[in-house]
Z-matrix of the N, CA and C atoms (Angstrom, degrees):
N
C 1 1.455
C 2 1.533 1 107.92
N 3 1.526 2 129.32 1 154.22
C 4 0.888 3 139.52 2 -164.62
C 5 1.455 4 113.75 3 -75.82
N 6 1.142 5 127.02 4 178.53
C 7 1.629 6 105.88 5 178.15
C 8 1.947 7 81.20 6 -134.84
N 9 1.552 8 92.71 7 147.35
C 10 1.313 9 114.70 8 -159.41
C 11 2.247 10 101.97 9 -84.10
N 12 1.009 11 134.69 10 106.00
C 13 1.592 12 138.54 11 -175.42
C 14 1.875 13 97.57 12 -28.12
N 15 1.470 14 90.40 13 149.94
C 16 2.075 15 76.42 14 178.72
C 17 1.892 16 101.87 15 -81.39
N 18 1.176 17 112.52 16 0.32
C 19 1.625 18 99.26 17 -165.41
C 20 1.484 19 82.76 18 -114.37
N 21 1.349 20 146.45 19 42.85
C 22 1.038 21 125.54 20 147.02
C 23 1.767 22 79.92 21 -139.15
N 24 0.987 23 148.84 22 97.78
C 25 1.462 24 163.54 23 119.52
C 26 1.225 25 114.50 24 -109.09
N 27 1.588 26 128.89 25 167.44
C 28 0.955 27 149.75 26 153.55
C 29 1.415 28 128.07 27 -84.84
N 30 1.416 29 128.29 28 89.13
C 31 1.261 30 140.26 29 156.69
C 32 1.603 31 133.35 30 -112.98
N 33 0.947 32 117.04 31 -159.00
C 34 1.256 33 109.19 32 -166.10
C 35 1.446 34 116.99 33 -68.32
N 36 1.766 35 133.78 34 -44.10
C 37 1.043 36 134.79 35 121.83
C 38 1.519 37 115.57 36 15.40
N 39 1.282 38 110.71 37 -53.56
C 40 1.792 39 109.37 38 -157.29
C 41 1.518 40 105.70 39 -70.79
N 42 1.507 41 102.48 40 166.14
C 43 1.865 42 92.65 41 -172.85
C 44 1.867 43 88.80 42 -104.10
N 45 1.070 44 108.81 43 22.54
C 46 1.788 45 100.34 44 157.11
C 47 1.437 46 106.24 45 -122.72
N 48 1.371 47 123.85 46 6.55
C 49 1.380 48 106.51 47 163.15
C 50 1.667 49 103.82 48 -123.50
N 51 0.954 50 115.88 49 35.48
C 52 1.854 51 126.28 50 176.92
C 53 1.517 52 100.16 51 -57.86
N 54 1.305 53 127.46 52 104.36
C 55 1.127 54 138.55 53 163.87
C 56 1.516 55 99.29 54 -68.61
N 57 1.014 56 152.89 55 -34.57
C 58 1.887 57 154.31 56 151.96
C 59 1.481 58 97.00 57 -26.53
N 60 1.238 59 127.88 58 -50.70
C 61 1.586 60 122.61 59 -160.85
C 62 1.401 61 99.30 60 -73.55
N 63 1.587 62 114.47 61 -59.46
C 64 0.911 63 116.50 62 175.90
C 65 1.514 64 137.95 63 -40.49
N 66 1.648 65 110.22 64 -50.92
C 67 1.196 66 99.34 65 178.12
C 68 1.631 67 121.84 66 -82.70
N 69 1.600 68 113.06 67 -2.70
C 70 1.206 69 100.83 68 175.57
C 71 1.447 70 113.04 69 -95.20
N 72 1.703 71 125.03 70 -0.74
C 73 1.508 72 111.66 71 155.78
C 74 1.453 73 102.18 72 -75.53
N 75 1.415 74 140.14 73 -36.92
C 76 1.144 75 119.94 74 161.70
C 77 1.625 76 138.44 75 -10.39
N 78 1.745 77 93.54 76 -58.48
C 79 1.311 78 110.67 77 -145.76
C 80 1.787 79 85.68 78 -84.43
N 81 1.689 80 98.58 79 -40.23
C 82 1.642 81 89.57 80 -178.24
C 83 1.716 82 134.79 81 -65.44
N 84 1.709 83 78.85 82 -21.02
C 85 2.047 84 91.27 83 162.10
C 86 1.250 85 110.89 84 -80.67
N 87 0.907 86 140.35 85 1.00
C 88 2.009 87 140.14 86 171.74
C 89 1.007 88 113.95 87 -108.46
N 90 1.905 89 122.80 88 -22.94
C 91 1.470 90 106.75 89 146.82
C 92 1.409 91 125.23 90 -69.81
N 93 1.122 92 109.49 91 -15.50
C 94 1.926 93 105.66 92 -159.49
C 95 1.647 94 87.35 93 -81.88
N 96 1.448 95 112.48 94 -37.38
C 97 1.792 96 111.55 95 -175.27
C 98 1.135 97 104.34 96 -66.96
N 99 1.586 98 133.63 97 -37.10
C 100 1.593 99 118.87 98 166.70
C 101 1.106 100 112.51 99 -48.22
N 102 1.455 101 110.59 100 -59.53
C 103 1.441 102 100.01 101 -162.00
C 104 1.996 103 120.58 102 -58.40
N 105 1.326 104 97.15 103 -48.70
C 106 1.399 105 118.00 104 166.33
C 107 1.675 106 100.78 105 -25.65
N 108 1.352 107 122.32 106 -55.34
C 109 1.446 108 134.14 107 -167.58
C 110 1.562 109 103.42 108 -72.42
N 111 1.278 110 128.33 109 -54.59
C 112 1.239 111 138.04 110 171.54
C 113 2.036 112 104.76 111 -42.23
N 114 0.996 113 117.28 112 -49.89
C 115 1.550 114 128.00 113 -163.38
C 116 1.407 115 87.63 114 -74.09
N 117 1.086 116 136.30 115 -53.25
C 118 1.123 117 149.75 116 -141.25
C 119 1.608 118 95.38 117 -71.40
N 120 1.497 119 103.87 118 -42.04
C 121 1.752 120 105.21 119 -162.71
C 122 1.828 121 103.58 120 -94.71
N 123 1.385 122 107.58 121 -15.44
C 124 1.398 123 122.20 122 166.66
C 125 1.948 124 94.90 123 -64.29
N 126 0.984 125 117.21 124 -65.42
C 127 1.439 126 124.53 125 -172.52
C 128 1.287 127 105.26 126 -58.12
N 129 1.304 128 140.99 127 -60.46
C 130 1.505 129 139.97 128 160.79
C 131 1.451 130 97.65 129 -17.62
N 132 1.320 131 111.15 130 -90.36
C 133 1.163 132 121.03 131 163.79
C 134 2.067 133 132.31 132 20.76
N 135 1.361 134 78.93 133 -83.84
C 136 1.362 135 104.73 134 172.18
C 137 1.420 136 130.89 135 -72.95
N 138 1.517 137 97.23 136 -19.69
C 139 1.613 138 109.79 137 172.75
C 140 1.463 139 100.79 138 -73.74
N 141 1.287 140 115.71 139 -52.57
C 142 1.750 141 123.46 140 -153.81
C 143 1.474 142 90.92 141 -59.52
N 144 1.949 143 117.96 142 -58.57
C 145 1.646 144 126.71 143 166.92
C 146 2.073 145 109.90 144 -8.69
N 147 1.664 146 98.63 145 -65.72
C 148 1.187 147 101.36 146 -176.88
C 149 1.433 148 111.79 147 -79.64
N 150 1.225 149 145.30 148 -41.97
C 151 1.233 150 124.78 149 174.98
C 152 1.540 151 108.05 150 -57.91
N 153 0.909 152 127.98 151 -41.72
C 154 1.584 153 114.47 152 176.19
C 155 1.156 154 126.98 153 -54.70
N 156 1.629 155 113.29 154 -39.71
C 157 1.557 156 135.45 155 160.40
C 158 1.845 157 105.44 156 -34.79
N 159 1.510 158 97.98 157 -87.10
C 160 1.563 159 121.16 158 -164.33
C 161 1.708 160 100.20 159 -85.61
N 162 1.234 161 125.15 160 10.36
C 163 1.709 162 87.73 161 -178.21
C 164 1.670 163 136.61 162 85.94
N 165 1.147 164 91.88 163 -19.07
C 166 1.639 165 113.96 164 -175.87
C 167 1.509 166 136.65 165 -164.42
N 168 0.931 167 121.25 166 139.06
C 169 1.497 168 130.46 167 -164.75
C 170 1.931 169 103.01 168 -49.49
N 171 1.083 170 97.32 169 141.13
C 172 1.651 171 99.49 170 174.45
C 173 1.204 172 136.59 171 -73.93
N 174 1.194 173 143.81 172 134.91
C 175 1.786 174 112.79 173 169.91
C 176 1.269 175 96.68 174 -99.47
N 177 1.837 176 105.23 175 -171.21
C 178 1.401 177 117.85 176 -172.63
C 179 1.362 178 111.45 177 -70.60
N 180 1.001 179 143.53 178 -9.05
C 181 1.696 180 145.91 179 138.56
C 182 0.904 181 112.23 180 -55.82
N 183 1.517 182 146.25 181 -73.98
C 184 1.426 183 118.74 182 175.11
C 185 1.245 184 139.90 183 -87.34
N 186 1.352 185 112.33 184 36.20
C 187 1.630 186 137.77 185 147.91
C 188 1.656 187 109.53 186 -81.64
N 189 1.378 188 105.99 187 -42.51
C 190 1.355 189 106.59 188 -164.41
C 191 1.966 190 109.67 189 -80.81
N 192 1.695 191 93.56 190 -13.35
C 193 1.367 192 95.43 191 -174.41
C 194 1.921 193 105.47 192 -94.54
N 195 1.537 194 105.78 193 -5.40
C 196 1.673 195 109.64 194 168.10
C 197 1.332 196 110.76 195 -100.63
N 198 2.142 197 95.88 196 130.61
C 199 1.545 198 103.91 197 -157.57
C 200 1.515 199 85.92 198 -64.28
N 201 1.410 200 143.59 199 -38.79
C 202 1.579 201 127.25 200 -161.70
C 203 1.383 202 116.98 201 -57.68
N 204 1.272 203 116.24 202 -57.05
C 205 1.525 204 138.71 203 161.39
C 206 1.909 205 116.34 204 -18.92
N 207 1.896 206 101.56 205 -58.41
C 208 1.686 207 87.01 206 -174.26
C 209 1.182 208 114.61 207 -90.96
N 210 0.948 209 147.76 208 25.16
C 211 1.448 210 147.71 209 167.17
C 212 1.350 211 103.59 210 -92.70
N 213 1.312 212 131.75 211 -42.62
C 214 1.239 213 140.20 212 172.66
C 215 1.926 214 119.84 213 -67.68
N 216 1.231 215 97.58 214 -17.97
C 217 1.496 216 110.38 215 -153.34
C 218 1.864 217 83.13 216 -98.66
N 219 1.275 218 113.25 217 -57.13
C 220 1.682 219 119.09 218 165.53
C 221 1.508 220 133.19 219 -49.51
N 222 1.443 221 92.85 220 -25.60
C 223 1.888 222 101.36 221 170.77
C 224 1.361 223 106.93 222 -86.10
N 225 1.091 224 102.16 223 -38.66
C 226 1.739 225 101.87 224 -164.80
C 227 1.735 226 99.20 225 -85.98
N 228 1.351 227 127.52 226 -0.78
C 229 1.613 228 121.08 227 119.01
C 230 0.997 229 166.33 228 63.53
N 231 1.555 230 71.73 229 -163.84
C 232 1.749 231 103.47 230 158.71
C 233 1.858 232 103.96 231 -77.90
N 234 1.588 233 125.02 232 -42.25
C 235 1.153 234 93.58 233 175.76
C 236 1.522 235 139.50 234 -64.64
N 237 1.265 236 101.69 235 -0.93
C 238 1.586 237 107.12 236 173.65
C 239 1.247 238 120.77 237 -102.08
N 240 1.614 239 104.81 238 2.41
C 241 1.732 240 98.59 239 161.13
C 242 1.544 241 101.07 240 -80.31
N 243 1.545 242 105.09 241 -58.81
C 244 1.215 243 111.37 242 -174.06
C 245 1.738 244 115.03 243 -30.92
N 246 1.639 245 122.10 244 -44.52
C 247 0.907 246 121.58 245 177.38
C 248 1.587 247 132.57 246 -70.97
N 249 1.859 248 97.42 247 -8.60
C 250 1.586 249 109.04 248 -175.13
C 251 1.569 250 86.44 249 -96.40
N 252 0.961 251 125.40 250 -32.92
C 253 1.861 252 126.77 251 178.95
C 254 1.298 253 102.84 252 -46.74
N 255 0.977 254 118.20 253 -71.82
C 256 1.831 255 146.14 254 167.10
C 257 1.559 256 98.45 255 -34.19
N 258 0.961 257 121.88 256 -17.30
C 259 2.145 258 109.05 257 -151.70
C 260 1.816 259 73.54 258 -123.05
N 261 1.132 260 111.10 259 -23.89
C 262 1.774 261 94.08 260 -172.30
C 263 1.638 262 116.29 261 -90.28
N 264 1.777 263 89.69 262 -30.07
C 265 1.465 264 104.07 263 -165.59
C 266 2.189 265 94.49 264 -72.04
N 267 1.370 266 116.74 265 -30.27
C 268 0.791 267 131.02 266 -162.94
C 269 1.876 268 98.95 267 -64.51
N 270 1.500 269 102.75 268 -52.77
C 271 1.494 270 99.92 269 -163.07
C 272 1.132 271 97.05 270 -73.35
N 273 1.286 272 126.15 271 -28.14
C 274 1.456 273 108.21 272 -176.00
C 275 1.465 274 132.66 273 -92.33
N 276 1.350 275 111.61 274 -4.90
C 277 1.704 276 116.31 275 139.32
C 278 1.384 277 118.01 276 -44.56
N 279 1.521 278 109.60 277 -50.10
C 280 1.678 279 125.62 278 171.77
C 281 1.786 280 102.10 279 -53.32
N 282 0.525 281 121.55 280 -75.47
C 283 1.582 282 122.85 281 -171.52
C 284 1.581 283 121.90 282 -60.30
N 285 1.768 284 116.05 283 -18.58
C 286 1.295 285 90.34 284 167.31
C 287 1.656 286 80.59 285 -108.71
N 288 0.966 287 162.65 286 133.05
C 289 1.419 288 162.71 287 -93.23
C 290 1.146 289 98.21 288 91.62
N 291 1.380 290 115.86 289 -104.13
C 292 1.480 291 115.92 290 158.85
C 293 1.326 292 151.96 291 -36.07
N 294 1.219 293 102.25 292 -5.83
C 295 1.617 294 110.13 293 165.55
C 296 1.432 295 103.33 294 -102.71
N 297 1.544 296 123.10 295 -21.85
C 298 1.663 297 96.64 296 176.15
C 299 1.449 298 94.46 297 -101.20
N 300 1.559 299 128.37 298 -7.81
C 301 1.844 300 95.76 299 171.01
C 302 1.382 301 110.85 300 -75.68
N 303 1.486 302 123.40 301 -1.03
C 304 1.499 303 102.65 302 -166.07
C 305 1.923 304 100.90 303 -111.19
N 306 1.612 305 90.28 304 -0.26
C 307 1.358 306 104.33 305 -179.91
C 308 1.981 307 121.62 306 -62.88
N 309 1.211 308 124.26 307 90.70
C 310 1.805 309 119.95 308 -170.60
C 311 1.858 310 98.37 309 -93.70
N 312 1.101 311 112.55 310 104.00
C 313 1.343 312 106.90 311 178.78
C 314 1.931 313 103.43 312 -83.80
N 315 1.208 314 123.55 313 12.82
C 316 1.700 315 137.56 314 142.57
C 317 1.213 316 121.94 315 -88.09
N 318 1.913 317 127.48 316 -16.50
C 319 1.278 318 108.84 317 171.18
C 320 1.282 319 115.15 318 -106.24
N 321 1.583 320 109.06 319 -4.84
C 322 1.798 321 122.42 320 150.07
C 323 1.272 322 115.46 321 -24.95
N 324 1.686 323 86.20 322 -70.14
C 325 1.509 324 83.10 323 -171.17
C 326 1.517 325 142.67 324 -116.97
N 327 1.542 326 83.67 325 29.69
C 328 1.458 327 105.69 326 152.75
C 329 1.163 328 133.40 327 -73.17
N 330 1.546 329 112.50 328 -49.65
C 331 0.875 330 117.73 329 136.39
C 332 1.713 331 149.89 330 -61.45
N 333 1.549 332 105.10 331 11.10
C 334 1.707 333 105.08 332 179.23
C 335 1.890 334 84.35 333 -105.42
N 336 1.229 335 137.35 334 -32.65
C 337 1.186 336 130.36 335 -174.55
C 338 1.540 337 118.99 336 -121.62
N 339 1.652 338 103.59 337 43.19
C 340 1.155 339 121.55 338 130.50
C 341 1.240 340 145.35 339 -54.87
N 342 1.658 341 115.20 340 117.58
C 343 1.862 342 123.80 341 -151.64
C 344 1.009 343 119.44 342 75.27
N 345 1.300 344 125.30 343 3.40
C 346 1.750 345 108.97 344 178.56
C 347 1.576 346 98.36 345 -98.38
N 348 1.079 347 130.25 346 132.43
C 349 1.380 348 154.06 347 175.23
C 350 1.298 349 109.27 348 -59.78
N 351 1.510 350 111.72 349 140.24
C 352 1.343 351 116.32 350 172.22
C 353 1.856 352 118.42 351 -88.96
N 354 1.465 353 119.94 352 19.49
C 355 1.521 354 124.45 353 152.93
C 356 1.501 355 112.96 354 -109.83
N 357 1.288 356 98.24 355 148.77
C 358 1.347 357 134.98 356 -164.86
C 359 1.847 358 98.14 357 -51.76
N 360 1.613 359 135.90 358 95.84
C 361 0.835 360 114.31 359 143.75
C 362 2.019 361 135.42 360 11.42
N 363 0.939 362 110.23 361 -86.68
C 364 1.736 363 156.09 362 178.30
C 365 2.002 364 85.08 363 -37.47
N 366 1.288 365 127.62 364 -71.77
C 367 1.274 366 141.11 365 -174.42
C 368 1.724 367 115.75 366 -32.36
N 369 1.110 368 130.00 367 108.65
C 370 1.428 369 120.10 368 171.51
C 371 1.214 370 109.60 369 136.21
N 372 1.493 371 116.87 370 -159.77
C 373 1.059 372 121.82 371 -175.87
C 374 2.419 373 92.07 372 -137.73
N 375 1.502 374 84.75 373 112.53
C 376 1.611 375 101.87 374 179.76
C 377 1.718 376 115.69 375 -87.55
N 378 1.307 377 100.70 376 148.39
C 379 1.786 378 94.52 377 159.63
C 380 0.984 379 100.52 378 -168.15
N 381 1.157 380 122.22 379 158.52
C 382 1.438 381 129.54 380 173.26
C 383 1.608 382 128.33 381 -68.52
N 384 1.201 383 117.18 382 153.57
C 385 1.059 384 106.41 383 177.05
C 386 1.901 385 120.85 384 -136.76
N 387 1.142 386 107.45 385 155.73
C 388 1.617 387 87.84 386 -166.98
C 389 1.420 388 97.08 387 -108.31
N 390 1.413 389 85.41 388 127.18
C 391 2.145 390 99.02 389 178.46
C 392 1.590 391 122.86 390 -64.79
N 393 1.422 392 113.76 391 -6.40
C 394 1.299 393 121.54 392 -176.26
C 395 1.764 394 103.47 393 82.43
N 396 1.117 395 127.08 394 -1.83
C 397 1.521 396 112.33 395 -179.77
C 398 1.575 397 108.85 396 -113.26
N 399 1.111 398 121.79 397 145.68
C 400 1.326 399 128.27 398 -167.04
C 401 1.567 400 104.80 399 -149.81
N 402 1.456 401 88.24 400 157.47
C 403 1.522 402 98.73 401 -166.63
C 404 1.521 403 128.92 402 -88.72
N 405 1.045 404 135.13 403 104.96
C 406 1.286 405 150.91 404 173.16
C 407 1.439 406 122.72 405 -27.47
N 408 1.849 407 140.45 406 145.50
C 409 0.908 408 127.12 407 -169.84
C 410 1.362 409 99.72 408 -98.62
N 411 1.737 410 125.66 409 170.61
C 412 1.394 411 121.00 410 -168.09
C 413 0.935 412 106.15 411 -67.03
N 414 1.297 413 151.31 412 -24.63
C 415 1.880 414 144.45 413 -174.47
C 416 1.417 415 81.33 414 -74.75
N 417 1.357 416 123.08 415 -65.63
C 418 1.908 417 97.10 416 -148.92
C 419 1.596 418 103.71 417 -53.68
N 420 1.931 419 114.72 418 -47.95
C 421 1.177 420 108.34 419 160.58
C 422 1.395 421 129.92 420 6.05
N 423 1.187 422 105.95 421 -93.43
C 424 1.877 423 135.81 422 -173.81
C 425 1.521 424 104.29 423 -57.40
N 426 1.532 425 102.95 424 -42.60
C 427 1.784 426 95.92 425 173.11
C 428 1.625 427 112.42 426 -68.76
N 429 1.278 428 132.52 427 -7.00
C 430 1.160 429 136.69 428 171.03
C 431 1.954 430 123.40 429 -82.68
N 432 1.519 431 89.86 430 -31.29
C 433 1.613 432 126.39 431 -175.47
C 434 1.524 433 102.50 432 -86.95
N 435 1.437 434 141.16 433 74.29
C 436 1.308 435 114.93 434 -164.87
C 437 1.672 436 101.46 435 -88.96
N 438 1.707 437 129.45 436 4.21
C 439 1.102 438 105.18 437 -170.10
C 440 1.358 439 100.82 438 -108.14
N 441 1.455 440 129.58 439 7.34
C 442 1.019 441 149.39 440 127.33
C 443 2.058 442 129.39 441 -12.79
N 444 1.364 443 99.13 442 -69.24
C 445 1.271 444 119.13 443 -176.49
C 446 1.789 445 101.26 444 -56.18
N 447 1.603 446 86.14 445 138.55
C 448 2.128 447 89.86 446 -166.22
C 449 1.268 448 138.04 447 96.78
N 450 1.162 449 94.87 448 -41.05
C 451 1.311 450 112.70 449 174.84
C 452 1.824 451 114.22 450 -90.58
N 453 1.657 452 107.81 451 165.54
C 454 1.303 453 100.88 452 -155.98
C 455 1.989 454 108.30 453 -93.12
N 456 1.540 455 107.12 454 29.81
C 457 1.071 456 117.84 455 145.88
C 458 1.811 457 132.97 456 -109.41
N 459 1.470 458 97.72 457 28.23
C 460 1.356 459 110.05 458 -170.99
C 461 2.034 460 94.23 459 -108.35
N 462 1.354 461 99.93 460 124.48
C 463 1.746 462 110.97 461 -168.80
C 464 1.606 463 81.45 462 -43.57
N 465 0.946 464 121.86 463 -60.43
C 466 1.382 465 130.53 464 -122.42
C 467 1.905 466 97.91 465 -71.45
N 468 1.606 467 106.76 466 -18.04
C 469 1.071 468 111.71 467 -177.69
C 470 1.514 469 133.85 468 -53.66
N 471 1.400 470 123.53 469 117.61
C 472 1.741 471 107.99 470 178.52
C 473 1.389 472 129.37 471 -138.72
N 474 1.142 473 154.19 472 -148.17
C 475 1.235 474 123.73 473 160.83
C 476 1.528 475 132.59 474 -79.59
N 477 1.914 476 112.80 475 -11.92
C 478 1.301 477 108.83 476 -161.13
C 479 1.071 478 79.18 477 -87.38
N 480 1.565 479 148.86 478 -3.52
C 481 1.764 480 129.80 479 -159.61
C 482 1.545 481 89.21 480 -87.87
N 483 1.493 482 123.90 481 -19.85
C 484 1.782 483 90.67 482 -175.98
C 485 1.544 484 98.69 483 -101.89
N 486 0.934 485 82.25 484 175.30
C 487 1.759 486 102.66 485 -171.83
C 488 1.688 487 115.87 486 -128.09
N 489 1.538 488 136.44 487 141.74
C 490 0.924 489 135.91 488 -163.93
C 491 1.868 490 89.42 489 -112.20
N 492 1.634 491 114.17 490 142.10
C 493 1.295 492 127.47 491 142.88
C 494 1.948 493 121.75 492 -28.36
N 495 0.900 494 124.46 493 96.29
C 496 1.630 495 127.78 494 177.79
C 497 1.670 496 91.12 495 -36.75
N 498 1.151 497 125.40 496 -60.94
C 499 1.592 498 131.13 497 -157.49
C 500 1.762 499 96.97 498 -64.67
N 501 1.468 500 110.74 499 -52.70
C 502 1.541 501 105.03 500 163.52
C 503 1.393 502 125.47 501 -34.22
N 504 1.296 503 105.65 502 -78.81
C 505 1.549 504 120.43 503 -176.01
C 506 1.321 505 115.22 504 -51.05
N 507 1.300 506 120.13 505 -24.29
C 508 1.728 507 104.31 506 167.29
C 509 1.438 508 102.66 507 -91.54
N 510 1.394 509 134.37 508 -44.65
C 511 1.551 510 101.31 509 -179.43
C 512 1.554 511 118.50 510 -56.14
N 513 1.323 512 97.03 511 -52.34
C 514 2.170 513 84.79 512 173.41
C 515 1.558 514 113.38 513 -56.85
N 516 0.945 515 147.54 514 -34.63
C 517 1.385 516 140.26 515 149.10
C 518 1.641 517 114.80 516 -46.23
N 519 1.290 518 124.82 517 -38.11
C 520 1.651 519 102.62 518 177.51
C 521 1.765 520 106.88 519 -74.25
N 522 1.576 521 111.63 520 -24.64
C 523 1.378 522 112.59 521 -159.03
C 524 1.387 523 90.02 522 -88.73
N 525 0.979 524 172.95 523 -20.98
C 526 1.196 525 170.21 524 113.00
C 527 1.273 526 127.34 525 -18.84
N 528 1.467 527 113.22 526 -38.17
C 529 1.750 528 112.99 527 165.25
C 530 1.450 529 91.92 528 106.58
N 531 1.576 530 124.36 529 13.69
C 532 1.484 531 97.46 530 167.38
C 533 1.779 532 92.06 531 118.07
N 534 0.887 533 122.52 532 -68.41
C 535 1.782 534 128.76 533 174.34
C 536 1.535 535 113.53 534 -36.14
C-alpha cells in the first residue's frame, strides 16, 4: 500500500482536526449548562415564592400565569435548544471527521480495480467460446416464472383467456345501448 505524503495527512495542524474548534464549542456548551443551572435556581426559586403564597405546588399554568416565572421559563428554553443545536452541530463535526480520517482515496481504488490484470486485454490470439447455456423460448421462460403465469406478462396471455362477469356484461351492455 502506498504511503500517504506527511503534508497531505490529517493531524492536528489539519482544519478537520482543530482541537481550537473543538474546545470552544465545548466551552460554549458549559456556558449554556451554567446558565441553564442559574435559571433553574431562579425557577426553584419562584416555585417555593408560590407555594408559600398559595399552599401548594404549581403546575405549568400557574407558572406561566406568574409575571416572575415566564421570563425565566422562556430562557431556560431557548437555552436548551441552543444547547441541542450545539450537541448536534457538535456530533456532526465528529462524524464527518471520521469519515474523512478513515477515508484512503488509494484503498478506493485498490479496491475499485481489483482483478483486472496488468496485460493488454487486445494482446493474443481470442475466440469465443460456448458456455454450454442457451437461451430458452418465452413459454419455457414463464413455465420457469410461476408468478408470472396469468398475468399480462405471461406469452401465453390473450384476450379469449379473460373472461367478463355475466352480471357485468349486461349492465355495460344496457348502458351502452347494446355496443
Amino acid at each position: 500500500m502506498a504511503v500517504i505524503p506527511k503534508h497531505l495527512r490529517i493531524n492536528e495542524s489539519s482544519p478537520f482536526a482543530s482541537n481550537r474548534k473543538v474546545s470552544a464549542r465545548k466551552t460554549k456548551m458549559s456556558a449554556i449548562v451554567s446558565k441553564i443551572k442559574t435559571v433553574d435556581q431562579h425557577l426553584t426559586r419562584a416555585v417555593a415564592k408560590y407555594r408559600s403564597a398559595n399552599g401548594k405546588t404549581p403546575s405549568e399554568l400557574d407558572l406561566m400565569k406568574d409575571s416572575t416565572a415566564v421570563p425565566l421559563v422562556t430562557q431556560r428554553q431557548r437555552l436548551v435548544k441552543q444547547y441541542q443545536y450545539l450537541k448536534q452541530e457538535s456530533q456532526f463535526a465528529e462524524d464527518t471527521y471520521n469519515t474523512i480520517k478513515g477515508d484512503s482515496p488509494i484503498r478506493r481504488a485498490n479496491q475499485s480495480f481489483q482483478g483486472i490484470g496488468g496485460g493488454s486485454p487486445f494482446d493474443g490470439r481470442k475466440e469465443y467460446r460456448d458456455t454450454g447455456l442457451h437461451s430458452r423460448g418465452m413459454i419455457n421462460r414463464v413455465g420457469s416464472y410461476n408468478s408470472r403465469k396469468g398475468t399480462l406478462w405471461d406469452p401465453r396471455f390473450n384476450a379469449s383467456g379473460s373472461t367478463v362477469d355475466p352480471k357485468a356484461a349486461r349492465y355495460y351492455k344496457r348502458l351502452t345501448g347494446g355496443f
